[in-house]
C-alpha positions as CSV (number, residue, x, y, z in Angstrom):
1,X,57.2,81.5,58.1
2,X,56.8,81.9,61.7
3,X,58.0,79.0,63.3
4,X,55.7,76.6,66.2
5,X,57.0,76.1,69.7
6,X,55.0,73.9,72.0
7,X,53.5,75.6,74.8
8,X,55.9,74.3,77.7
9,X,58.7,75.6,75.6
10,X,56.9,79.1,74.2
11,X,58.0,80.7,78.0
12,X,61.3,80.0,77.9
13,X,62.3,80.5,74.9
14,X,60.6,84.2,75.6
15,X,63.2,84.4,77.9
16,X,66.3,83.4,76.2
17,X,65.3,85.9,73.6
18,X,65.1,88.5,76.2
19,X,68.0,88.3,77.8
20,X,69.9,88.0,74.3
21,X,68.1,91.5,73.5
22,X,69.4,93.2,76.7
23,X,73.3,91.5,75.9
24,X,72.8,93.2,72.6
25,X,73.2,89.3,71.0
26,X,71.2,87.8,68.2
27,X,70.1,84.7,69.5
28,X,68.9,81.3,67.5
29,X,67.3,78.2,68.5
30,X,69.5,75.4,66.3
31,X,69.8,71.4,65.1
32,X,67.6,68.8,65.7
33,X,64.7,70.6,67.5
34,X,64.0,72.8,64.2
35,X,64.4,69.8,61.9
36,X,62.4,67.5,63.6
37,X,59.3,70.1,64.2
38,X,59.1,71.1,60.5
39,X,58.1,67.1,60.1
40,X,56.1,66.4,63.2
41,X,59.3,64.0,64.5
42,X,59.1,63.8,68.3
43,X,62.8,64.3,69.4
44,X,64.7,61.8,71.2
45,X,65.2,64.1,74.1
46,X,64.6,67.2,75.2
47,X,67.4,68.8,74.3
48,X,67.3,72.7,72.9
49,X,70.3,73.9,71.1
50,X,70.6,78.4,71.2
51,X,73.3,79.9,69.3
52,X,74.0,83.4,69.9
53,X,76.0,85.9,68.0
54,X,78.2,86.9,71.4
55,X,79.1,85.0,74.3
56,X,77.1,81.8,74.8
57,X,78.6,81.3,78.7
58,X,77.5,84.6,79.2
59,X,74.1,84.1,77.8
60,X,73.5,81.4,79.7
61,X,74.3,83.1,83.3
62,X,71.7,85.6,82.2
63,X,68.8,83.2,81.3
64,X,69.4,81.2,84.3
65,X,69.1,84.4,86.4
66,X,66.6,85.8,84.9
67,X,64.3,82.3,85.1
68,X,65.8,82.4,88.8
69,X,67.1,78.6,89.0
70,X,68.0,76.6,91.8
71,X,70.7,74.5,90.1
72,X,73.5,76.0,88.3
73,X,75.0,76.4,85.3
74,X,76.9,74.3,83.9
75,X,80.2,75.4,82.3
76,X,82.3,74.2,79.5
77,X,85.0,76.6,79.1
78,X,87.3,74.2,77.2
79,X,84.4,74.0,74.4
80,X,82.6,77.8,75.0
81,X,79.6,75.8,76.0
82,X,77.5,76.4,78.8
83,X,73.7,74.3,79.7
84,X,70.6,74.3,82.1
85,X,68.1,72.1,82.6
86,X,64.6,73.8,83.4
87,X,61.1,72.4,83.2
88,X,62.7,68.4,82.3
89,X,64.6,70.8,79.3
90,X,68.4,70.9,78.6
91,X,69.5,73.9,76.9
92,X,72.6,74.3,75.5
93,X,74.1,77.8,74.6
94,X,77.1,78.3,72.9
95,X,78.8,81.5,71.1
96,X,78.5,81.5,66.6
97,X,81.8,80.2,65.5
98,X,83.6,79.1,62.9
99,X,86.1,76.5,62.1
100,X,89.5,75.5,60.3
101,X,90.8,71.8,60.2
102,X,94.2,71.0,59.7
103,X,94.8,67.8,57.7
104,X,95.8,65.0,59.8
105,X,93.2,65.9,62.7
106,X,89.4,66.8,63.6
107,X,90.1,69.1,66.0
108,X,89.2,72.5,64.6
109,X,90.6,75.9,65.7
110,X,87.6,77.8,66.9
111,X,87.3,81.7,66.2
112,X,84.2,83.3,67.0
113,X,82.0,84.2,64.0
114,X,78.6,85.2,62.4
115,X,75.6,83.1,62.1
116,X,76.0,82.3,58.7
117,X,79.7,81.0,59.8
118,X,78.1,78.8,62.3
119,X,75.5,77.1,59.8
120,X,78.4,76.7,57.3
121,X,80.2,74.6,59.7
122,X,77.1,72.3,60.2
123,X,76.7,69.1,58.8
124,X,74.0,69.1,56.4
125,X,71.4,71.1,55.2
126,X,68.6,70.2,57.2
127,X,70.6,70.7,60.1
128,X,71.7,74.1,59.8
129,X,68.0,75.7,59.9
130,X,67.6,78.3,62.7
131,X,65.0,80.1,64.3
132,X,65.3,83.5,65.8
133,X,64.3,84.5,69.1
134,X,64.7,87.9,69.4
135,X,61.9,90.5,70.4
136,X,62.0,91.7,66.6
137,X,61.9,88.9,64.7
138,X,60.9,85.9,67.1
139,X,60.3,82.9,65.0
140,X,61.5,83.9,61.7
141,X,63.6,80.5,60.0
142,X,66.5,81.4,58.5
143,X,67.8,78.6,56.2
144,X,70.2,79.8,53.8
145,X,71.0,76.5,52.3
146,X,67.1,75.4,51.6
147,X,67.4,72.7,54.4
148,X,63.4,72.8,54.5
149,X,63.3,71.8,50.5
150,X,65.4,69.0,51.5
151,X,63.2,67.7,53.9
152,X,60.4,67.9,51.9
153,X,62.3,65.9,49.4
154,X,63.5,63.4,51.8
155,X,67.3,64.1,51.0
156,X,70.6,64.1,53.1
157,X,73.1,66.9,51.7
158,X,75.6,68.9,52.9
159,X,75.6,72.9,53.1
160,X,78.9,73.3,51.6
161,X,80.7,70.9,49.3
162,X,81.0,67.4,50.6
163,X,84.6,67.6,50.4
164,X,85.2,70.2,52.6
165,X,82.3,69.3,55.0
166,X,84.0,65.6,55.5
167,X,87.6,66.0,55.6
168,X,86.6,68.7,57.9
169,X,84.6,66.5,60.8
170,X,85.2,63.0,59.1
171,X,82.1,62.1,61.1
172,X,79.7,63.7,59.3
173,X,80.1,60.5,56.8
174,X,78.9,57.9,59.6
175,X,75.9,60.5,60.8
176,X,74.8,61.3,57.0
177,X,74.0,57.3,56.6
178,X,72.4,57.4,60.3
179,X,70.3,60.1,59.6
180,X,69.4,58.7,56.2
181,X,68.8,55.2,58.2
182,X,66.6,56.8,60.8
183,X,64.5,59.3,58.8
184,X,64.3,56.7,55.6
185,X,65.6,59.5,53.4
186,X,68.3,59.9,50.5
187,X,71.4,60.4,50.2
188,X,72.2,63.0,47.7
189,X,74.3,61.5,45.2
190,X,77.2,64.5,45.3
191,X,77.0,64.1,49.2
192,X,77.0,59.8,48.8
193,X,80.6,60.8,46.1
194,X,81.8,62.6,48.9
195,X,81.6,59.8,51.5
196,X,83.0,57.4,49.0
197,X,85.9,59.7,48.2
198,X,87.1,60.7,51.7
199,X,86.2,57.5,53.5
200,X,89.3,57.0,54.4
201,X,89.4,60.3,56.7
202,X,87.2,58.1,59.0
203,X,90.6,56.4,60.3
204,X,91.4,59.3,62.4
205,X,87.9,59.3,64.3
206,X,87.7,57.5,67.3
207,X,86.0,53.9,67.5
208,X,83.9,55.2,70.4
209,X,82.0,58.0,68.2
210,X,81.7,55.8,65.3
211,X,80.2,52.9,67.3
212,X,77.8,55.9,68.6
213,X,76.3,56.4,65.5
214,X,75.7,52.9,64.1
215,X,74.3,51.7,67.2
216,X,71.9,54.4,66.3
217,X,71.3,53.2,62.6
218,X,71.1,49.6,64.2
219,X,68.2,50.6,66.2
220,X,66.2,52.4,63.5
221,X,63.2,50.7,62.2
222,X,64.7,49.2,59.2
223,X,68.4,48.9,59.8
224,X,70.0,47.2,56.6
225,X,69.4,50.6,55.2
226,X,72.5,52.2,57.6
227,X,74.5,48.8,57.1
228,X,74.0,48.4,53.5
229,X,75.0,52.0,53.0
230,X,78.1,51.9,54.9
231,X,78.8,48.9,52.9
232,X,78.4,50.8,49.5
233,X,80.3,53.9,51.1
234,X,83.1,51.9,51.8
235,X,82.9,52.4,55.3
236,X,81.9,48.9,56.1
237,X,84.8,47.4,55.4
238,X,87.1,49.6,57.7
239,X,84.6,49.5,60.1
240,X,83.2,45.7,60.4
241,X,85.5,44.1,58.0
242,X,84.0,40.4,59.3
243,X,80.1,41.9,57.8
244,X,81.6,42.8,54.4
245,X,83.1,39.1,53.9
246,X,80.0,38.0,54.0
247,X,79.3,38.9,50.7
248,X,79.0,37.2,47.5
249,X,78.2,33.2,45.9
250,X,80.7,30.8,45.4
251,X,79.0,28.0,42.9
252,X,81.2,25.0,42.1
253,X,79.1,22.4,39.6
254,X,76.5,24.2,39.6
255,X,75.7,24.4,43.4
256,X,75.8,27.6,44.8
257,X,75.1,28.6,49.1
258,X,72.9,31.9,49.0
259,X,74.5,35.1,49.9
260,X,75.4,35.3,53.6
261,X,75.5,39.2,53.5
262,X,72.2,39.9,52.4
263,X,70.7,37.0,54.0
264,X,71.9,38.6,57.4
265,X,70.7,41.7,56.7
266,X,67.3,40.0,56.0
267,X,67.7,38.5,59.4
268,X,68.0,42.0,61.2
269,X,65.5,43.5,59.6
270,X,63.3,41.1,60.2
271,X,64.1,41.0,64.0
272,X,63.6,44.7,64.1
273,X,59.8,44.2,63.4
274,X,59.6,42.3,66.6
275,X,62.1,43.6,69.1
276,X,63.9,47.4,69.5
277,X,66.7,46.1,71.7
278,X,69.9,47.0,70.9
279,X,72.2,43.6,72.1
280,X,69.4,41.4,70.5
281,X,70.0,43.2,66.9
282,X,74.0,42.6,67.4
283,X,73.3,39.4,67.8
284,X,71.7,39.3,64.1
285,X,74.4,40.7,62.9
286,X,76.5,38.2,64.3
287,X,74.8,35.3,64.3
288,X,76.6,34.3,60.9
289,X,79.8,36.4,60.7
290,X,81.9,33.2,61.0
291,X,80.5,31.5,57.9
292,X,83.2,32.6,55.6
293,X,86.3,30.7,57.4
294,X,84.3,27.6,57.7
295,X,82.7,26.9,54.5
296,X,83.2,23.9,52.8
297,X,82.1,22.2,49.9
298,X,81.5,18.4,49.2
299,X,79.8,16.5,46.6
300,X,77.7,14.8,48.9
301,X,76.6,17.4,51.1
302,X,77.1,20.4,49.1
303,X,77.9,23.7,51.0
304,X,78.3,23.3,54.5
305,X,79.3,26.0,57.4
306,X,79.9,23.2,60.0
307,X,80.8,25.0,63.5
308,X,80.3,28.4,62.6
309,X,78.1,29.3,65.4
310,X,80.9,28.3,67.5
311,X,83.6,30.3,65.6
312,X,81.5,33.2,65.4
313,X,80.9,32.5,69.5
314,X,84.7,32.9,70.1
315,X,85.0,36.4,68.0
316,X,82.3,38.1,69.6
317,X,84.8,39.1,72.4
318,X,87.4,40.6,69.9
319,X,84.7,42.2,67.9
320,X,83.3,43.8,70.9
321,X,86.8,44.8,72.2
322,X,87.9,46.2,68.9
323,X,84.4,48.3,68.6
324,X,84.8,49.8,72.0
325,X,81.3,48.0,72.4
326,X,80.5,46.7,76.3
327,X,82.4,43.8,77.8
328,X,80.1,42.8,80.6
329,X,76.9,41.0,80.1
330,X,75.8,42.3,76.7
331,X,78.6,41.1,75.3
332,X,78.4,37.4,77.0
333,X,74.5,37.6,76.0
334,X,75.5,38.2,72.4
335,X,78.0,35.6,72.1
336,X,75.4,33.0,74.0
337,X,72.9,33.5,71.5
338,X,75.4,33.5,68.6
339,X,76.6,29.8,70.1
340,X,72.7,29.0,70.3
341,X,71.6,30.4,67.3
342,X,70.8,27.1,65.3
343,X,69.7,24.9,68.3
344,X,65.9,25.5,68.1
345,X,65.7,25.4,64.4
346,X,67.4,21.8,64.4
347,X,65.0,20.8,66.4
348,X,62.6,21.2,64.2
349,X,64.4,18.7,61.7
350,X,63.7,15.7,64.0
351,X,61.5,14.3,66.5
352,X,61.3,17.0,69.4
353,X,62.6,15.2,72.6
354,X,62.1,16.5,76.2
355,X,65.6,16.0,77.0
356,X,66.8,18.2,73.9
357,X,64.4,20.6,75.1
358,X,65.3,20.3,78.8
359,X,69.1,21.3,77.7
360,X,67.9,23.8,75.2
361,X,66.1,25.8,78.2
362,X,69.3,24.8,80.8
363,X,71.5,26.2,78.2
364,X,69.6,29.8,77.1
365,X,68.1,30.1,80.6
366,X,66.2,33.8,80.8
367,X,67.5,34.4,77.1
368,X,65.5,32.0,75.5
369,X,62.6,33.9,74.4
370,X,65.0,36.0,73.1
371,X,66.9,33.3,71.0
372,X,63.4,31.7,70.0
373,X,63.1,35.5,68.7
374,X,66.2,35.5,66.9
375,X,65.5,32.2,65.6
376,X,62.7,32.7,63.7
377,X,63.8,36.2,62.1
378,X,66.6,33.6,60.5
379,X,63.9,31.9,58.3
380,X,64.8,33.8,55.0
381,X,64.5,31.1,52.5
382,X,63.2,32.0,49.1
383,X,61.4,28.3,48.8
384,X,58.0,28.6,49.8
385,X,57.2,25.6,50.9
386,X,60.3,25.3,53.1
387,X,59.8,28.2,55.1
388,X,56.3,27.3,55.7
389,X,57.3,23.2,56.9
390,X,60.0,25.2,59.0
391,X,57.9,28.1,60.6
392,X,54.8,25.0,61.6
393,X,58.2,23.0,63.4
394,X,59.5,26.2,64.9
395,X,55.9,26.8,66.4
396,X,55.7,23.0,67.8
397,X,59.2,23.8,69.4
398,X,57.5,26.6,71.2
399,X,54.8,24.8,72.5
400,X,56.6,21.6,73.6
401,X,59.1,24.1,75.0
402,X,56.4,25.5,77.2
403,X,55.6,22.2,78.3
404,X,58.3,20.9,79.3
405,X,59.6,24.5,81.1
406,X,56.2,24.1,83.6
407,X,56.7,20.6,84.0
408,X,60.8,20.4,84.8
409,X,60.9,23.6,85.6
410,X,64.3,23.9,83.6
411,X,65.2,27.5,82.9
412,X,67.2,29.0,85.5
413,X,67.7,25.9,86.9
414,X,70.6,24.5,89.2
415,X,70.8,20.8,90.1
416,X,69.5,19.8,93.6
417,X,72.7,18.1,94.5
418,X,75.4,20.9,95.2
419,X,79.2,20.0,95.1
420,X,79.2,20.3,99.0
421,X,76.3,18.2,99.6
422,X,78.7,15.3,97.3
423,X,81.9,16.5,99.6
424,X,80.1,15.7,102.4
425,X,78.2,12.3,101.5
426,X,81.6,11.3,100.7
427,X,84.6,12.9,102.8
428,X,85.6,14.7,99.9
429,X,87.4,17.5,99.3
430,X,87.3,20.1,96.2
431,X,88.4,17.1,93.3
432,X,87.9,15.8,90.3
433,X,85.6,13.2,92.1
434,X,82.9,16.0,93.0
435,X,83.4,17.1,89.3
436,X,82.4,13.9,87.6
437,X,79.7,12.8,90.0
438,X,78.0,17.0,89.8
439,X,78.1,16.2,86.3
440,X,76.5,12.7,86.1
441,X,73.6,14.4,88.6
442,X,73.1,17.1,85.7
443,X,73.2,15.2,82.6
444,X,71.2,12.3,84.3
445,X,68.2,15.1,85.2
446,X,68.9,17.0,81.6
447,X,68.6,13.3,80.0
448,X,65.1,12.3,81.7
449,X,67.3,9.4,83.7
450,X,65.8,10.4,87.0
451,X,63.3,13.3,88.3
452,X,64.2,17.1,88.6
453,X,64.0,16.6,92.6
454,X,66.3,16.4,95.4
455,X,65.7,12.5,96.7
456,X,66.1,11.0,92.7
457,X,69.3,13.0,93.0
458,X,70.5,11.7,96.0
459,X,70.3,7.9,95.4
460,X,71.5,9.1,92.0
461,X,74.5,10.4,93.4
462,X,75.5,7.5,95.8
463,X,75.4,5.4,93.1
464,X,77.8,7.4,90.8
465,X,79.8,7.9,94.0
466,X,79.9,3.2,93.9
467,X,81.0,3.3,90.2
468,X,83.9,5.3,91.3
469,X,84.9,3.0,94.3
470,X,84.0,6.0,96.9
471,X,82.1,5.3,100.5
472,X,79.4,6.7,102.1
473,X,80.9,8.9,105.3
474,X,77.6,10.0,106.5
């Protein structure tokens, strides 16, 4: 088959194959860009991949002159790489190569090779397609390892056997579940054998290129697929070792607590039919990962899981740490709505109070949509009827949490009585005076004891200021 460019691309890829004619180099459009055309799949970027039979640097120069751009090439000696960016496209070129791996490390030594060395080294069949771009055969598909029959039957595989292909780029393991997560395809079951026997060769990857790839399974449409996977791989547990405990029911007389694991990847999954944002779906993950250490049982109460939002609240730092994952305000949203995670649902358990609502929006502030959000994808229950009383409470905590946001005008919100205005009023300086009194100001306004405006919070002030035997100065 001749293969189908798009017609900003058809020009320059003219080109490329041009100048590899006059170097005397084959030359092969490569990767993603071939698989995801042969199924209609708009890439992620604009990225083209060309791998020539020669020098790839040199190829590169020559495109770049030939097209006459402004910007330069850019070099990567250490790797033989070489890209340019034309018409919003990045093109990468690099020299056919092949590979050896020594046992202990994923660095490969690099000799240059043939084209059929370069798609044995790739990762799986539907990956090592190519398309030629030569004068002579321009758009022929070479796929020696029937990568197109693959797609067609929706199945991850490798070229060569899994073995090899693993313990060679230990990597491959973590991309063959996020490709199988994104594309909602199979895994072979030789390649899925292959992942469970050299999971272990994972440990010598960095935590950085690992956390790459399942941040891209978390985002794909139905996640639990990449998490679940990785679970029955193995790789879950060297990974996230806090998801796996989830698993499993204890029952003791008879009472068992339903099974945290697959109830959390319920929760994801649902959240992902509402939201594609990346810090939002951690926080599903880890909304519950601190059930294990506290669950209890009691006669009287049954199972219980008393503080886990708080426990899990703490780990989210060393979770992050240990994944390589942000520190900065992703990580302090994630562990807010973890600690928030079962406010709004308890609400709907009682009578809905504008005070609990005031310190519900004082508390989440701009995240609260976002916690409502996470909130609801936690209603998983398997009882019918509970669910439904549930979701009609959850929907009454929305509206009265509307109403009470335009009329207190809560979120965001910073008492009108600073600890300098109480320093002042009272000859103060920075003590445990101004503390207690800030505090009363806050809880007094968060409790309905006195208006959401500046003069209730003065008189408020002055007397908290008597109770603690301190004079007016002013």
């Amino acid at each position: 088959m001749e293969f189908f460019f798009y017609e900003e691309e058809l020009p320059i890829v003219r080109k490329i194959g041009e100048v590899g004619d006059a170097l005397g180099y084959p030359t092969y459009v490569v990767g993603g860009l071939v698989r995801d055309r042969l199924i209609n799949r708009p890439s992620y970027n604009k990225d083209i991949d060309v791998v020539c039979v020669g020098d790839g640097i040199k190829l590169a120069q020559g495109v770049s002159e030939l097209l006459e751009l402004d910007s330069p090439v850019v070099v990567f000696k250490r790797f033989g790489t070489a890209m340019i960016k034309v018409e919003g496209l990045e093109i990468e070129f690099v020299g056919a190569r092949k590979e050896s791996y020594s046992d202990d490390s994923r660095k490969p030594e690099v000799k240059a090779g043939t084209l059929e060395d370069d798609q044995n080294r790739r990762d799986f069949t539907i990956n090592a397609m190519a398309v030629a771009l030569n004068e002579d055969n321009f758009g022929e598909l070479l796929d020696p390892f029937d990568g197109r029959a693959d797609l067609s039957k929706r199945i991850i595989r490798t070229p060569l056997a899994p073995g090899q292909t693993f313990s060679d780029d230990p990597l491959r393991m973590m991309r063959a579940i996020r490709f199988a997560t994104q594309l909602d395809y199979d895994i072979h079951p030789e390649t899925l054998e292959g992942i469970k026997a050299n999971k272990d060769r994972m440990r010598i990857v960095s935590m950085e290129r690992i956390i790459t790839e399942m941040n891209k399974m978390i985002v794909s449409p139905i996640p639990s697929r990449g998490l679940d996977m990785m679970s029955e791989c193995g790789l879950l547990e060297l990974v996230l070792p806090e998801f796996e405990k989830l698993r499993g029911v204890e029952v003791i007389n008879g009472i068992g607590h339903k099974d945290n694991y697959y109830h959390t990847l319920q929760v994801l999954d649902n959240l992902a039919m509402d939201t594609e944002d990346l810090w939002l779906r951690w926080a599903a993950i880890l909304h519950d990962i601190a059930k294990p250490p506290t669950k209890r049982f009691s006669k009287e109460q049954g199972w219980t899981f008393h503080g886990h939002e708080v426990v899990g609240a703490r780990w989210v730092p060393k979770i992050f740490k240990r994944l390589k994952l942000p520190l900065d305000s992703k990580m302090k949203y994630v562990q807010k709505l973890v600690r928030l995670h079962l406010r709004p649902i308890s609400l709907t358990n009682a009578d809905i109070t504008d005070s609990a609502m005031r310190r519900l929006l004082f508390d989440a502030g701009d995240d609260i949509d976002d916690l409502m959000m996470l909130c609801k994808a936690d209603i998983t229950s398997k009882n019918a009827a509970k669910v439904k009383r549930i979701k009609e409470n959850y929907e009454k905590v929305k509206v009265k949490l509307k109403e009470v946001e335009v009329k207190d005008e809560i979120r965001n919100w910073q008492p009108p009585i600073t600890g300098e205005i109480i320093m002042k009023t009272f000859g103060l300086k920075p003590s445990r005076e101004v503390g207690v009194i800030k505090d009363s100001i806050r809880e007094g306004i968060l409790d309905g004891l006195i208006p959401n405006d500046y003069d209730a919070a003065y008189a408020f002030m002055l007397g908290e200021g008597e109770k603690l035997g301190l004079e007016v100065k002013q």
